[in-house]
N, C-alpha and C positions, 0 to 999 in steps of 0.2 A: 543167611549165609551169602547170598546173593547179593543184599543191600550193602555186604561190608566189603565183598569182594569189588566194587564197583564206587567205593568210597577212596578219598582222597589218604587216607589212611593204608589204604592196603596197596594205593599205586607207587607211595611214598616208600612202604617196604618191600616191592618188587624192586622197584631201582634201584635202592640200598643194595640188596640180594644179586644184582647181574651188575652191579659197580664192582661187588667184592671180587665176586666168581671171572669180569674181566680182570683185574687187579691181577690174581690168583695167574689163568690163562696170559696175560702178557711175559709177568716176572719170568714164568716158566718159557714160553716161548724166547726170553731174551736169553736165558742162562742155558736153557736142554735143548729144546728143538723149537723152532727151527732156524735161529738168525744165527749158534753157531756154524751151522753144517752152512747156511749160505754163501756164510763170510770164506768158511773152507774152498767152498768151489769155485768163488769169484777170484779167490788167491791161485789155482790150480788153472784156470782159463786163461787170465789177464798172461798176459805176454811179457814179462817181465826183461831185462837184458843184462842186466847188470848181475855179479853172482851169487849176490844174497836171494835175487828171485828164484836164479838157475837152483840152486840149492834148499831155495823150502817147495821148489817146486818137486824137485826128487824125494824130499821126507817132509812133506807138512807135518808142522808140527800142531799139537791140538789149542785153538784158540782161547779165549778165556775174558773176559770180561771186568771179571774182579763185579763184587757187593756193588759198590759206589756209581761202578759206570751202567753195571744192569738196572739199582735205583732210579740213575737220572734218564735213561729212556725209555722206565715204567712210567713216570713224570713227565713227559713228552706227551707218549703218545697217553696218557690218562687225562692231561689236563684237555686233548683235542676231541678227544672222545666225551669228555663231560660236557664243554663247549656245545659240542653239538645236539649233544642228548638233551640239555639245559634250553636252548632253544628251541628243540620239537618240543619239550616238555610244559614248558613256559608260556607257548606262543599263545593258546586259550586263555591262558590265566590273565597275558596281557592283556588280550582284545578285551576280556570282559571289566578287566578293571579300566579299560576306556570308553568303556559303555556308559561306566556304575558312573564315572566321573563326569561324562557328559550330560549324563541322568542328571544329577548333584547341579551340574552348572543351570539344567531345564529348569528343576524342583523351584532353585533359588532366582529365577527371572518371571517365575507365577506359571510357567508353560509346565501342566502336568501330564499333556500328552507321549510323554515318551514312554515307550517299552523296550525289554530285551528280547530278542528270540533266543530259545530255549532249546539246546541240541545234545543237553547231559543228565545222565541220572543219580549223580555225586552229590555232596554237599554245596559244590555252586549252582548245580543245577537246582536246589533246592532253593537257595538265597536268592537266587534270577526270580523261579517263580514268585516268592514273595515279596519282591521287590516290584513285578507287572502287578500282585494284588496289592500293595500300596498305591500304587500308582493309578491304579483303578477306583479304589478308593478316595482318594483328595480329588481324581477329577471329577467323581459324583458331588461329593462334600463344595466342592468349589461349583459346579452347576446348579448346588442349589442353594448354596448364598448368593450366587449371582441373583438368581431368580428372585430371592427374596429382596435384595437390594435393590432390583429394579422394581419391586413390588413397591417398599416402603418409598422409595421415592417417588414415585408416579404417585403417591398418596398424598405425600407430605409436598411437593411441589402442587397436587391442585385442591388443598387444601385453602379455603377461607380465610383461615387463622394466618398474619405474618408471622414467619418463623426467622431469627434470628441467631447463631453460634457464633459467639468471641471467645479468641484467647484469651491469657493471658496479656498478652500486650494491647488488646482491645479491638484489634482487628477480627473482620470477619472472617469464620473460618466456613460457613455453609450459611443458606438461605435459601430461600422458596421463593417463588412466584408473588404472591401474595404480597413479602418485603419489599421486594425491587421496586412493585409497583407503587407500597407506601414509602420510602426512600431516597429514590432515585431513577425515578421515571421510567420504567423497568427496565434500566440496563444491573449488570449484573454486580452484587455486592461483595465477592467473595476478595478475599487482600486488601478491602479499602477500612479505615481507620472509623468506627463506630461513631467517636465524638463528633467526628467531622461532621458525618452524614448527617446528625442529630440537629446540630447548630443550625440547620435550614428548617429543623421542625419546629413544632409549635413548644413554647416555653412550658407548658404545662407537663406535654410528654418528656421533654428534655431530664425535667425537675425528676418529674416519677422514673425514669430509668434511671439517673443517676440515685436515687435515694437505694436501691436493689431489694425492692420490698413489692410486694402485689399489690397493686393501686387500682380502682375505676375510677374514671376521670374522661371530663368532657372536655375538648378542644374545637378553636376554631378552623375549618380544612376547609379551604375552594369557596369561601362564601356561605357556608353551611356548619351547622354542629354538630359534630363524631363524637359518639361514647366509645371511649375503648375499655375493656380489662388487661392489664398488663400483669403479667406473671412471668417470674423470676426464679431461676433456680442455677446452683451452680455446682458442679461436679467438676470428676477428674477424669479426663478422657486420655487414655496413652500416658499415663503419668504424670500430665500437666494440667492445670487447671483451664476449666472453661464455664462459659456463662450463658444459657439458654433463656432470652427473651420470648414471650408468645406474644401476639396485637392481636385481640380478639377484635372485630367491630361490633358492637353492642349495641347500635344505633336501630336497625329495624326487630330486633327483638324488643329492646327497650320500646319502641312503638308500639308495635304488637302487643307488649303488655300493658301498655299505657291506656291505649282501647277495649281491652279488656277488663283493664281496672275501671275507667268510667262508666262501662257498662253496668260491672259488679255497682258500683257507687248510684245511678242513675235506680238501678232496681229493690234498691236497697233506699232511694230519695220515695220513688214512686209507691213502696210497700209501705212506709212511716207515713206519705201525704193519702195511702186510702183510709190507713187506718184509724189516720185522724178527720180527713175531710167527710167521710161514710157516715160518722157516729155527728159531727157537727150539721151534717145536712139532714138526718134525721129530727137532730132535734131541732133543728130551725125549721122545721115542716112542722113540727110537733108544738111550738113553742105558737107559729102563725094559728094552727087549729084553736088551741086554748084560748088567743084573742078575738078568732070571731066567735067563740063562744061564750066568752065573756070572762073565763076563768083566770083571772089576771094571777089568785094568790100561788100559779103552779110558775108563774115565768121567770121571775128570781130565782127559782133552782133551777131552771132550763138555762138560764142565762148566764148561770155561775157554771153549770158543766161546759159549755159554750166556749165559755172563757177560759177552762181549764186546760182543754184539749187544742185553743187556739194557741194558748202560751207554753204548750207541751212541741207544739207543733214550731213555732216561732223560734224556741233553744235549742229545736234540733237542726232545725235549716240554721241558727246562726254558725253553731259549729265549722259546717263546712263551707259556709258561706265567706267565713274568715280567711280561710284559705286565698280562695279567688279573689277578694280584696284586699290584701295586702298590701299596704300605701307602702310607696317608694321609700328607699330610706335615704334620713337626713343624715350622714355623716359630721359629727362634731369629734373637737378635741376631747378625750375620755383620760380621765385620770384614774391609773389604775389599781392605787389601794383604796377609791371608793368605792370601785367597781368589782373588785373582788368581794370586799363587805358583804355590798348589796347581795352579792350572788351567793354569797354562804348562806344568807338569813333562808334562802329558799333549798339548797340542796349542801350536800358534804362530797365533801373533795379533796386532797391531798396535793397540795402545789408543787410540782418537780422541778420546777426553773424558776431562778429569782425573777424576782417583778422588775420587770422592764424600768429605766428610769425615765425614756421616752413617752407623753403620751400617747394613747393609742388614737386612731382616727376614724371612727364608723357610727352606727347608730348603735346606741347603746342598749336601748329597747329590745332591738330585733334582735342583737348578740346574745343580750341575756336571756331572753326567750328561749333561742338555739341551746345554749350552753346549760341551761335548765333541762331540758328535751333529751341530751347528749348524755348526761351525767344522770339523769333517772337513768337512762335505758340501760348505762352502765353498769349500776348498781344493780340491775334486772337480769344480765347476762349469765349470772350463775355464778361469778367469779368473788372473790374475798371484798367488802366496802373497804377496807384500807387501801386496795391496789387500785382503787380509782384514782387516775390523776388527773390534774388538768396543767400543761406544758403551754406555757407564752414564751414563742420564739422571734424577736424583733431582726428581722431580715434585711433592716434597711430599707428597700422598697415597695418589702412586702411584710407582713405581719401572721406568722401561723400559731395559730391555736389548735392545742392538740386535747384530746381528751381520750384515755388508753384504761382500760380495762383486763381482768387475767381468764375471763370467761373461756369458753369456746371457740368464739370466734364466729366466719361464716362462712359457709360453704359455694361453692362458684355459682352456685343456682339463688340462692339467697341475697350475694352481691351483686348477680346481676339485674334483681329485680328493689334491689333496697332503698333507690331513690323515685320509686314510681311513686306518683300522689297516691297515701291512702293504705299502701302497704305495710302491713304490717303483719312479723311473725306470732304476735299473741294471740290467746285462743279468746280472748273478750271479743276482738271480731275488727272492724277495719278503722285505721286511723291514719292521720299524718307522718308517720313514719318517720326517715331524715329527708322527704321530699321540701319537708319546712326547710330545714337546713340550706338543703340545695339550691331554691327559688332564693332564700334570705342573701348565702353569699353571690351567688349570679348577679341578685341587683345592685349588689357592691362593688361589683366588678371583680369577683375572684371569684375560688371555685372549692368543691370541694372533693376530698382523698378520701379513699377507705383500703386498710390495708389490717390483714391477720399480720399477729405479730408475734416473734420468733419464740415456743417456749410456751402459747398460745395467747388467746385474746386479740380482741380488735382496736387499731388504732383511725380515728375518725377526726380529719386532719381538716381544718379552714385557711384558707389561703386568703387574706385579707389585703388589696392594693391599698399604699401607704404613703403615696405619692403627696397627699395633698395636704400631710399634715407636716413634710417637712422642707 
């Protein structure tokens, strides 16, 4: 009873109630008592001279008003009385709704420090309070996205990895540390035009951002060679499209694994030469005993195990020995439907791009080798033999051979280590991997890509310089 009594509802039907009961009290005061008896007496005092005074002053006669004239100054004095009553009434309601509004104008400028003081126990005193606990609320909710915003950036500014964000129109919209410094000598990227920046990098990287596919890829930077990972992805940010580059530097991991791999490879040399020099030093201990004892007819089987374990010994150091020798290559003119020929008779493959009418310009050996190497593994990755393909794209100055598969693909940990000599994901145990690959095009002067491709599978791209054969 108390809560409604003190509701804007029951203030609303008090004043209704003493609007009427004044309404009611004025009419009456106009018509009964007390403005006629006034008007009587101010008639009776006033000093009149003329003899219509003299004579209503001797018989006043009784006044009267009439309906219409009493109406119109119930309508006077009601509409000054409402005037005023509407003003005391009002005056709260205003301030607060110039509170709410100043509130409104804070909310929408990001300032959620504003509050109302609270001095009612109505329904606005209720909307006040709930309006300081909104307002209390966004300014927690806003102190702790700040917090986390400054968290994630202090992260992603000293963060290793270049970070890169472009619009739609290509421009930078955010970056790190990390970028500026691969870039633009660490001043700052954000508003400046992507391609621009790009144009002063190295062709390699240029090539692989523009293609918007995940690449590893080595370039030349400062007189030295940088492996990067670059990864690609594109969303919608605020409703418009955007495109997040990553520049891993892969250079001292790739190291690191590189010495690692020799290692594996040296103890794995050193385990195959005990195992065969051990049993060959026996028996040439064993073989010398038999001669000074004269037993010649036991040394031709001594001599033939001898030989077996040396020539056991010999095809396994050849193996890796090929590696490390690898003569230069001769770049000639290659004609390319005898060159496809040749490379079917050794594997299957599914050609996606007409044969170039151009010829190609490189060693033909060491390509077909590669492309052999390229196109097993593909057929190995899991994925269907018909979606193997092999793509000849004549660029002009440069020459890419593509060879794509619908496998799996590879994971970041897998392409980061995919071109180390020796590497390899099969469980037979270690081999050349696409390190062949990689040394083959480097001595050509080109290089090569590796990118998952959209829908899955890997694409394992040769970039071949073609300068000289046109």
């Amino acid at each position: 009873m108390w809560r409604w009594l003190n509701s804007l509802q029951a203030r609303l039907t008090l004043l209704l109630a003493l609007a009427s009961v004044a309404g009611a009290l004025i009419y009456a005061g106009v018509t009964q008592w007390p403005l006629p008896q006034l008007l009587i007496w101010m008639q009776r005092e006033l000093m009149v001279k003329d003899a219509a005074a003299v004579a209503v002053a001797k018989a006043p006669p009784e006044i009267h008003l009439g309906v219409y004239g009493a109406l119109g100054v119930c309508m006077v004095v009601l509409l000054l009385l409402a005037f005023w009553l509407a003003r005391q009434v009002m005056a709260p309601v205003s301030r607060l709704l110039r509170a709410l509004e100043g509130a409104v104008a804070s909310y929408r400028d990001g300032d959620f420090s504003f509050s109302i003081g609270v001095d009612r126990r109505d329904e606005l005193g209720e909307l006040i309070r709930m309006h300081n606990a909104l307002g209390q609320t966004l300014r927690d909710q806003r102190q702790h996205l700040v917090q986390r915003e400054l968290l994630l950036d202090t992260v992603v500014q000293n963060t290793p990895v270049a970070l890169v964000l472009t619009d739609a129109a290509g421009r930078v919209a955010y970056s790190n540390i990390a970028s500026r410094h691969l870039f633009n000598e660490g001043r700052s990227l954000n508003g400046l035009d992507f391609a621009e920046l790009l144009a002063d990098a190295p062709e390699a990287l240029r090539k692989a951002v523009e293609s918007g596919e995940d690449a590893l890829l080595s370039v030349e930077m400062e007189g030295s060679e940088e492996t990067f990972h670059l990864s690609q992805r594109a969303f919608r940010l605020q409703g418009r499209p955007h495109r997040l580059q990553l520049f891993r530097r892969m250079t001292r991991e790739l190291s690191r694994q590189e010495v690692a791999t020799w290692k594996r490879v040296i103890r794995v040399i050193s385990h195959e030469l005990n195992n065969s020099l051990a049993p060959i030093t026996s028996l040439a201990h064993s073989g010398a005993e038999l001669a000074r004892r004269g037993q010649t007819e036991r040394l031709p089987g001594v001599f033939a195990t001898i030989g077996e374990r040396a020539l056991h010994l010999h095809g396994f150091i050849a193996g890796y020995a090929s590696f490390a020798k690898l003569p230069a290559p001769q770049p000639v003119p290659v004609a390319w439907a005898r060159f496809l020929e040749g490379l079917a008779l050794h594997c299957r493959y599914r050609l996606a791009t007409p044969v170039p009418t151009e010829p190609g310009h490189f060693d033909a050996i060491q390509i077909e080798q590669v492309l052999i190497n390229l196109i097993k593994n593909a057929h190995e990755s899991g994925g269907a033999d018909d979606e193997v393909t092999l793509s000849i794209l004549d660029l002009g100055r440069e020459l890419r051979i593509e060879v794509a598969d619908r496998g799996p693909g590879m994971s970041e940990t897998v392409l980061a280590q995919a071109l180390l000599p020796f590497y390899s994901t099969k469980r037979s145990g270690t081999g050349l991997g696409l390190a062949l690959a990689r040394e083959i095009s480097e001595a050509h002067g080109g290089r090569i890509l590796l990118a998952n491709r959209e829908g899955g599978g890997l694409r394992v791209s040769l970039v071949l310089p073609q300068g000289a054969s046109r």
